[in-house]
C-alpha positions in Angstrom: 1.7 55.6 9.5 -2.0 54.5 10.8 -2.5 52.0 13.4 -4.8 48.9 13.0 -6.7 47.5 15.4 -7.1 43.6 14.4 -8.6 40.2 16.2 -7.0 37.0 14.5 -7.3 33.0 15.4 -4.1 31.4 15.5 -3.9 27.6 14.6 -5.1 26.2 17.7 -8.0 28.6 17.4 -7.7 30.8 20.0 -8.4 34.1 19.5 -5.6 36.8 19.5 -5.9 41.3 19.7 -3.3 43.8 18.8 -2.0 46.2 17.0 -0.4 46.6 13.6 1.4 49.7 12.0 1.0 49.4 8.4 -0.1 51.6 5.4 -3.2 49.9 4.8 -5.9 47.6 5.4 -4.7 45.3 3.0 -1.5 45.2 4.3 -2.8 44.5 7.9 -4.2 41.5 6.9 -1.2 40.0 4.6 0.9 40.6 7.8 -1.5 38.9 10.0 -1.4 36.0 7.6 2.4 35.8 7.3 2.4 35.7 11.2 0.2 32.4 10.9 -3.1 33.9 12.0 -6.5 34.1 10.4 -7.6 37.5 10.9 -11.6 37.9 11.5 -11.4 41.6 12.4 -9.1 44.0 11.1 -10.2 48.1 11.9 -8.3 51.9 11.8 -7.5 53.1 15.0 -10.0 54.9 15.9 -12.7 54.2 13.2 -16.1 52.9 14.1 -16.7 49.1 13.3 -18.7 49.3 10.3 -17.5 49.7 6.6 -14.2 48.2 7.2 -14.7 45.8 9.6 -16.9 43.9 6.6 -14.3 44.3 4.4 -11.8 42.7 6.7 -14.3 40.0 7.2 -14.5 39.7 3.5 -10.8 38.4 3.2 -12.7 34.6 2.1 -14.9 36.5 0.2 -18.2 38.2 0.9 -19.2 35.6 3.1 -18.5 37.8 6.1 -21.2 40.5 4.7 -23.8 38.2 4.6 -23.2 37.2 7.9 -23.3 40.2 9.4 -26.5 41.2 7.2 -28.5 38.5 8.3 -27.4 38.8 11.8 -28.5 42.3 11.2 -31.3 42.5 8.8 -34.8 41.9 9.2 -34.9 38.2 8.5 -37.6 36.7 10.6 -36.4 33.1 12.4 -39.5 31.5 13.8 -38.5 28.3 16.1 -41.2 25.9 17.2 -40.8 24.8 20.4 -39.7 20.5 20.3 -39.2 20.7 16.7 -36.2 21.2 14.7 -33.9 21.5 17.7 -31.8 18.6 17.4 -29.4 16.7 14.6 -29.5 13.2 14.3 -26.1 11.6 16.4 -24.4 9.9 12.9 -24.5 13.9 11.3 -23.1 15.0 14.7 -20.9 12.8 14.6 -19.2 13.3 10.9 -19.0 17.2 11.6 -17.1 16.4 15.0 -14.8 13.7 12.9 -14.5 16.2 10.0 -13.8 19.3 12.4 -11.1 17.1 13.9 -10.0 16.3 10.8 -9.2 19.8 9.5 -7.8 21.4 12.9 -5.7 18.7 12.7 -4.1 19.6 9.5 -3.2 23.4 10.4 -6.5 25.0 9.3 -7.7 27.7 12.5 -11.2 26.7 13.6 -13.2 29.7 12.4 -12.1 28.5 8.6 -12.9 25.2 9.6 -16.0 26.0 10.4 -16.8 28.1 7.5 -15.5 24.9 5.3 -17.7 23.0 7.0 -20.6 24.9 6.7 -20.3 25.5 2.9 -20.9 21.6 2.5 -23.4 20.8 5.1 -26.5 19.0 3.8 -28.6 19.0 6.9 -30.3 22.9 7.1 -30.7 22.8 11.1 -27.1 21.8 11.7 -25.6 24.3 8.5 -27.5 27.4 10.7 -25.9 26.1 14.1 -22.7 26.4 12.6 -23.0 29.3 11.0 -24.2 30.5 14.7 -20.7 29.1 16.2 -18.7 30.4 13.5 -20.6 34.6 14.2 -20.1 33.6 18.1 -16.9 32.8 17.7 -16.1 35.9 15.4 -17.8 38.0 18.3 -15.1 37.2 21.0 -16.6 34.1 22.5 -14.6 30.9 22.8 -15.6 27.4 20.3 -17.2 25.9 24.3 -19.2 29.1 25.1 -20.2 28.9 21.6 -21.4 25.3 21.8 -23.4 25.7 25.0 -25.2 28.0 23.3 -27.1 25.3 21.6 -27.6 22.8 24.2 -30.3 20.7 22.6 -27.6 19.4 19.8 -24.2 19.7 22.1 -24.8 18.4 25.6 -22.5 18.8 28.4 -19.9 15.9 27.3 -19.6 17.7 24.5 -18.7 21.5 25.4 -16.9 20.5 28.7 -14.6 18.1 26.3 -14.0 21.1 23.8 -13.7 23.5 27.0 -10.9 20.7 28.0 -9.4 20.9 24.6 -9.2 24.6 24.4 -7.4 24.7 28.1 -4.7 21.7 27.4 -4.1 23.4 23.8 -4.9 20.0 22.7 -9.0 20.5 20.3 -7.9 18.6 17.6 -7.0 15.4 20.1 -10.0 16.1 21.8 -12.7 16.0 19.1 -11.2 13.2 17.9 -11.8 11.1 20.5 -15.7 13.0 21.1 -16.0 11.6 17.8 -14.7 7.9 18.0 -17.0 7.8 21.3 -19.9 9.0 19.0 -19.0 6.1 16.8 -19.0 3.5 19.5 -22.1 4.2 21.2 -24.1 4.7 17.9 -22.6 1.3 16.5 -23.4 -0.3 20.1 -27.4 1.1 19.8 -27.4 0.0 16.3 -26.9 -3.4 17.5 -28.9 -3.8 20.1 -31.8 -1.9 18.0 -30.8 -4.7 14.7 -31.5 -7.1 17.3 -34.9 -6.5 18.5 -36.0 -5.7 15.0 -37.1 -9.2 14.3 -38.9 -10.0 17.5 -40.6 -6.5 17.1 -41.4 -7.4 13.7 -43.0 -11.0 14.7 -45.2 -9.5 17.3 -46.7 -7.3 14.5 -47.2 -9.5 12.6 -48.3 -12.3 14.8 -51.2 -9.2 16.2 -52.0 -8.5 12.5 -52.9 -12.5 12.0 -54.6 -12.9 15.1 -56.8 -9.8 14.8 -57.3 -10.9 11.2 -58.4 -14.1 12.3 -60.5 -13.3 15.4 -62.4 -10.6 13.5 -63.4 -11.9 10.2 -62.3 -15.4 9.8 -63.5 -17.3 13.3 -67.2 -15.6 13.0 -67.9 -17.2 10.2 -66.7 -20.5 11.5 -69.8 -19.5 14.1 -72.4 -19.4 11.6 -71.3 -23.0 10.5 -71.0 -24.8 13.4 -74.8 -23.5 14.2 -75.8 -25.5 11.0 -73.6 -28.4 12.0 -74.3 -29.0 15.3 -78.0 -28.1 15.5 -78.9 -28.5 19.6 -75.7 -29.5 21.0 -72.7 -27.9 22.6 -69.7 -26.3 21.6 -66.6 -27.6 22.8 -65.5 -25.6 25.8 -62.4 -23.9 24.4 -64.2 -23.3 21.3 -66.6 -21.7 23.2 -63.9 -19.3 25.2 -61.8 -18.7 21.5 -65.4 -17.7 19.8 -66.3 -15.1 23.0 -62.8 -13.4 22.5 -63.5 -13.0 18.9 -67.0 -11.6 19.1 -65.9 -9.4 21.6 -63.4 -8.1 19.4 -65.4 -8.1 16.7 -67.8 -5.9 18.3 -65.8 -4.4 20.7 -62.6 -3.5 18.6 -62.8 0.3 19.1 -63.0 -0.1 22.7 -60.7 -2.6 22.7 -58.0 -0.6 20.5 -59.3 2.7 22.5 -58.8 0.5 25.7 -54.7 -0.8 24.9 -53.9 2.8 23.7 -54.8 4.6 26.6 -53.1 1.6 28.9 -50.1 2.8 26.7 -50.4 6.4 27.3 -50.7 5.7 31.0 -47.5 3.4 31.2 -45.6 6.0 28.8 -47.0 8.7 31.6 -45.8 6.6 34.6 -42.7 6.2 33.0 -41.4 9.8 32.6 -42.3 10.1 36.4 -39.2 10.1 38.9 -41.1 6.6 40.7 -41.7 5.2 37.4 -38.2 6.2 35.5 -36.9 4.3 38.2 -38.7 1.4 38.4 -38.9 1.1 34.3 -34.8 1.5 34.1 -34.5 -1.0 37.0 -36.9 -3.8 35.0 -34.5 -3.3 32.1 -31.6 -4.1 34.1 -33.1 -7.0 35.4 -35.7 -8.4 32.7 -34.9 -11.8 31.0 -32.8 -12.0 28.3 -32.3 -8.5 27.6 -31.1 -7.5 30.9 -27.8 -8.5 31.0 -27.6 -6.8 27.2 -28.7 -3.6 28.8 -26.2 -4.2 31.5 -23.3 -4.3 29.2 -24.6 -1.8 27.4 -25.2 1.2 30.4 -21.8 -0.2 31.9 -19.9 0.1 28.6 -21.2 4.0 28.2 -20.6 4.6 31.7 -16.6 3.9 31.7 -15.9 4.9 28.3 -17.6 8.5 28.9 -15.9 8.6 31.9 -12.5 7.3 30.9 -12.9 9.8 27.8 -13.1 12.7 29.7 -10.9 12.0 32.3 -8.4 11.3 29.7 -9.7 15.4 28.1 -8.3 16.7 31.3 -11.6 17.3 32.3 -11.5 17.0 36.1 -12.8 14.1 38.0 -15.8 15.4 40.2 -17.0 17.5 36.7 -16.3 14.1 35.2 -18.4 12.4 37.3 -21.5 15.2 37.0 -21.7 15.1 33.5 -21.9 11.3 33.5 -24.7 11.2 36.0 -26.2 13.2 33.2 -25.8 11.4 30.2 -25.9 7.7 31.7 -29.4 7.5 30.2 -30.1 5.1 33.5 -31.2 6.2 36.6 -30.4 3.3 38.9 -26.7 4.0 37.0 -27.1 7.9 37.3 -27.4 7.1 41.2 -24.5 4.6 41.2 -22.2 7.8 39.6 -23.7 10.0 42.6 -22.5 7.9 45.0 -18.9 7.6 43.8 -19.1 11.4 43.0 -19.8 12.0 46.6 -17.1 9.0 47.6 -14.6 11.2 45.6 -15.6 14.6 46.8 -14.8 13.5 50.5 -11.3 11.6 49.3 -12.1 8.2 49.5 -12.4 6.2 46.7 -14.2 4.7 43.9 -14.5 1.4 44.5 -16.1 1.6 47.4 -19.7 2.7 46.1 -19.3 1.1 42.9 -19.4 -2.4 44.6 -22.4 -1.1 46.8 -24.9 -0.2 44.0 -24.6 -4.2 43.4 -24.8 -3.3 39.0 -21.3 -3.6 38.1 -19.8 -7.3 38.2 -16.4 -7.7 40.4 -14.6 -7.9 37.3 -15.0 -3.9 36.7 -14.7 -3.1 40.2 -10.8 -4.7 40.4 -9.8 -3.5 37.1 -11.2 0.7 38.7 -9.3 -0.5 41.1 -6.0 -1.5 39.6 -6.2 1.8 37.7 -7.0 4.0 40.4 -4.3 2.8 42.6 -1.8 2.8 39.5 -2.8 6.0 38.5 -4.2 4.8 35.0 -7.7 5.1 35.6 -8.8 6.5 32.3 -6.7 3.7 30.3 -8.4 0.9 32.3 -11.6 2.6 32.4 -11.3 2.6 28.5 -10.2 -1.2 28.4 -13.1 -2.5 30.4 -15.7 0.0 28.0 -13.8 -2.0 24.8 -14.3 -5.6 27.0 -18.0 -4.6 27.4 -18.2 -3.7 23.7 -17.3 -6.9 22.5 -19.5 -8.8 25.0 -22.6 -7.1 23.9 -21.3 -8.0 20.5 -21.4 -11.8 21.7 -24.7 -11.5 23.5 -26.7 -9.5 21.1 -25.3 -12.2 18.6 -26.6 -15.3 21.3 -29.9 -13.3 21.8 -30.8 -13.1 18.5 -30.3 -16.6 17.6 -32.0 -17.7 20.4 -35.3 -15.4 19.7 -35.7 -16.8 16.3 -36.7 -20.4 17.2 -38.9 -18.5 20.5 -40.9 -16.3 18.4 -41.8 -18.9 15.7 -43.0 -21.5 18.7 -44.7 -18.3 19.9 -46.6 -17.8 16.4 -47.2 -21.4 15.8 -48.9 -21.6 19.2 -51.2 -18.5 19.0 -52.2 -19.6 15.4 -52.0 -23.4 16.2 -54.6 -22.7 19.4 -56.8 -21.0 17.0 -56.9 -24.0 14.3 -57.6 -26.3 17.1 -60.5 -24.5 18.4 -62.1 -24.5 14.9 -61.6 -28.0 14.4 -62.7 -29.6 17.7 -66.3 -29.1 16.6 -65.5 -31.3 13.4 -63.8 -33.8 15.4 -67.1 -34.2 17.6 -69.4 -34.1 14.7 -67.2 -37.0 12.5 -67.5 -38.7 16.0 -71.0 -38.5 16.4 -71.0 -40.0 12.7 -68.9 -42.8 13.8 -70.9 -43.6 17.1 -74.2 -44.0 14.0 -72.8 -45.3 10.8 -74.9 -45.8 8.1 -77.7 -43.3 9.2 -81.2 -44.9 8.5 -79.6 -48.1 6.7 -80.3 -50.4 9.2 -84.2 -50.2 9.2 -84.3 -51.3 5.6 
């Protein structure tokens, strides 16, 4: 009787070899399936992967010979670099939930994946997982797989799987990669809802005051030449009307001028001096600061509590938040305690020295470090924080309402005045000599 050579994924999706003594192929694979496993590669002893390797493959269909054509064929995949590379976080995130979703029910990973990339909308995520699901086929493991694309999964996200595939526990672990997804897109939805409106006033409070300056307050010039033949301008008349002529005749310079001032700031900032200095101002600015404090400080213990809680281990823990803080005075704050760590002291210690996080955090890491509940707590204070930006972004935004409509009625108000200080001189000169000429007659 022949010998078959086979490679299978069980339901955990880790990849199983051996070898089977049946009559046929066929047969291979039935066996393989009433065993529980999901055979990718079934061979002869002895033959050369080829002809019946595809047909293995095949056992969904001929899905598997397309695969292996286009991985083989003369398809030409042109990639530009900064384009294309990356999926949106909400897509990510409904592929992680749905991939959780259908480990979790019994189905191995590979099929998973194949289910998953039958329905996928999005063309640049569809090919990536068509990539894991080849790599995967080819021997690697669903981590190695993922780091293979590094611009879509970062390093949270294949040292979690890696985690998962270790403990036994993937399903449990893209869960939770996918609720943390959730949280910190729903937390930069709100802070992005909220500075939509004073966003949208300054445009539209630039778009009146160009409007004005440029076409509307010149012509008020000509007039008040007729109206006031031989006398003076009042003086802030005088400085509105110099701004607008210079805009008026200036405005390519001007608009030349602010965008190069941009590109030099934008510049600065992706310097190490300047990243530093920009992410500091954010901590520390009015009104927003203490948002983007909640914010950093939220992401900070609820990435680390999340992988801690994966079994990834602490000092790997601690790198990969460095890494995705997406702060650099915080990024520094995580090197410190990653170094406190790495000599056996503890976290605390550093945590109170960067002078960021309020005492509150540093006794609840504390509590849990000395109880041995660190990831728990670290998880409470990242649901505390959530619900205080929830407050503040709530507080912010009712407080920049009345703010920006002062601000508009002010730039727009100072305007109007200027214009009509010449009228109020003139109907005063008119006052000073009523009735003209009448007098003489």
């Amino acid at each position: 009787m022949p010998k078959f050579n086979y490679v299978a994924m069980d339901s955990r999706g880790k990849e199983t070899k051996g070898t089977l003594e049946v009559a046929n192929q066929n047969e291979a694979i039935g066996r393989l399936k009433e065993m529980g496993f999901f055979p990718t590669k079934v061979v002869e002893a002895g033959d050369k992967p080829g002809g019946k390797e595809a047909e293995a493959k095949g056992g969904k269909g001929a899905k598997g010979g397309k695969a292996a054509k286009g991985k083989g064929g003369g398809s030409i995949n042109i990639k530009i670099p900064g384009f294309g590379g990356g999926v949106k976080t909400k897509v990510l995130t409904t592929f992680t939930r749905q991939l959780a979703t259908l480990v979790d029910a019994g189905l191995p990973l590979l099929r998973g994946l194949r289910v998953l990339e039958k329905q996928e909308k999005n063309p640049i995520l569809k090919n990536i997982i068509g990539e894991l699901g080849r790599s995967i086929e080819g021997g690697s493991t669903f981590s190695e797989s993922l780091a293979q694309h590094p611009k879509v999964f970062n390093r949270l996200f294949v040292n979690m799987v890696k985690a998962g595939e270790l403990g036994g526990v993937l399903e449990v672990v893209l869960a939770r990669l996918s609720e943390f997804m959730e949280k910190a897109e729903k937390i930069k939805g709100k802070v992005i809802a909220a500075m939509f409106y004073p966003v949208a006033v300054m445009v539209v409070a630039l778009t009146i005051l160009t409007v004005l300056m440029i076409w509307v307050v010149p012509k008020f010039k000509e007039i008040f030449k007729d109206m006031l033949p031989g006398e003076g301008l009042p003086g802030f008349t005088q400085f509105v009307l110099a701004i607008s002529e210079a805009m008026k005749n200036h405005f390519i310079y001007v608009f030349l001028g602010a965008v190069a001032v941009g590109f030099a700031l934008t510049m600065f900032v992706k310097t190490r001096l300047g990243r530093r200095l920009f992410d500091r101002f954010k901590l520390n600015m009015p009104a927003l600061g203490p948002v983007v404090t909640k914010v950093a400080i939220a992401r900070f213990t609820r990435t680390l509590g999340t992988l801690i809680s994966s079994g990834v281990p602490i000092l790997q823990s601690l790198n990969i938040v460095k890494e995705t803080s997406g702060n650099v005075v915080i990024g520094d704050a995580v090197a410190a305690v990653h170094e406190s760590v790495k000599e056996g002291e503890t976290i605390t210690a550093p945590l109170e020295a960067a002078n960021i996080f309020p005492p509150m955090v540093i006794s609840m890491v504390d509590v849990g470090e000395q109880t041995g509940a660190l990831p728990e707590m670290l998880m409470k204070i990242a649901d505390n924080f959530d619900e205080e930006v929830d407050n503040a972004v709530a507080a912010m935004t009712s407080l920049l309402e009345p703010i920006m409509i002062v601000f508009l009625a002010v730039i727009v108000g100072s305007i109007v005045i200027a214009l009509f200080l010449p009228l109020i001189k003139l109907m005063e000169g008119i006052g000073d000599n009523p009735g003209g000429g009448g007098g003489e007659k």
